[in-house]
C-alpha positions as a printed NumPy array, in Angstrom:
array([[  0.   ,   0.   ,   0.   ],
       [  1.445,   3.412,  -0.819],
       [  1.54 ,   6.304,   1.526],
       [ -0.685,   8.519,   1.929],
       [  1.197,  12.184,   0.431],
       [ -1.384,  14.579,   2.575],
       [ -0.292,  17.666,   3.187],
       [ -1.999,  20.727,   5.386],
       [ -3.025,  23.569,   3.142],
       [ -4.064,  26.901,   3.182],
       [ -7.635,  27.877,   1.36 ],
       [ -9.266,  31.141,   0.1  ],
       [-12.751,  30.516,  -1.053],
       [-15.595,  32.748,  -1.25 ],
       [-17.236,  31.6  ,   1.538],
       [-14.152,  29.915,   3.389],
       [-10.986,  30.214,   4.837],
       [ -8.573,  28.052,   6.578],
       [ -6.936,  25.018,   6.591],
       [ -7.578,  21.579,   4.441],
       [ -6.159,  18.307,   3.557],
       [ -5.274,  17.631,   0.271],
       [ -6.054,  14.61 ,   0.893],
       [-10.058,  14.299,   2.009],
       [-12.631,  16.425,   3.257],
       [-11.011,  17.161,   6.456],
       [-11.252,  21.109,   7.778],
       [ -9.674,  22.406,  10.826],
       [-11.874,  23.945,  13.3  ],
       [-10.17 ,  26.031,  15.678],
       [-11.426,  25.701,  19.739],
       [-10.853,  26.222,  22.836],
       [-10.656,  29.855,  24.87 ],
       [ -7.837,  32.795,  24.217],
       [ -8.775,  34.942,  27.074],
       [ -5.352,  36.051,  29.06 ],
       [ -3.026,  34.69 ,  26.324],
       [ -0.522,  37.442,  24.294],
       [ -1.056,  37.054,  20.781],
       [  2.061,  34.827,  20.817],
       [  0.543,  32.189,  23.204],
       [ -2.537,  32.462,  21.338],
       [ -0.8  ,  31.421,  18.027],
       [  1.509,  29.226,  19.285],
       [ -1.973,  27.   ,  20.883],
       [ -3.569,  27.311,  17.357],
       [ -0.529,  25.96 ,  15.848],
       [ -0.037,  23.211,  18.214],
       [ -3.621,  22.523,  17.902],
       [ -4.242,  22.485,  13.887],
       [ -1.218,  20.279,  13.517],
       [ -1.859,  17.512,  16.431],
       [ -5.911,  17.687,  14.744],
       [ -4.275,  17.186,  11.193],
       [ -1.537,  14.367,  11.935],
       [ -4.135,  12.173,  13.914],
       [ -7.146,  12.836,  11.316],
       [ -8.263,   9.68 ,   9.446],
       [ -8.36 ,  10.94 ,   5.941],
       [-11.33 ,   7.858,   5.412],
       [-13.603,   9.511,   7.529],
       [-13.466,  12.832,   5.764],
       [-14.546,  11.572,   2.044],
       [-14.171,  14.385,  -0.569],
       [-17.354,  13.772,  -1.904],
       [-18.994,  16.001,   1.017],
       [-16.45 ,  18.358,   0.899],
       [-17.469,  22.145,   0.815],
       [-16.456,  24.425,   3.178],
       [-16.926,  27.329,   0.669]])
């Protein structure tokens, strides 16, 4: 079986923006509470956050054929 080449992207879409697989349908959805954080603690959680989501994601469970965030 060949691996999978996925790779975290950014999007701009009418209606959308953020980060994708290439892969499937998967979208991160930021959460979780920035109140008393500097903006560097803030982005360093949303980093740390997107990319644990996106290298534990099953790309089978995110088929393309629903994707449409935008």
């Amino acid at each position: 079986m060949q691996a999978m080449r996925r790779k975290l992207v950014w999007v701009e879409r009418m209606n959308f923006q953020g980060w994708v697989c290439t892969e499937c349908a998967w979208v991160f959805k930021p959460s979780g509470s920035i109140v008393d954080e500097s903006i560097d603690e803030m982005k360093m959680h949303y980093e740390q956050q997107r990319d644990k989501e996106f290298a534990s994601h099953v790309c089978a469970e995110h088929s393309r054929a629903t994707r449409n965030p935008g």
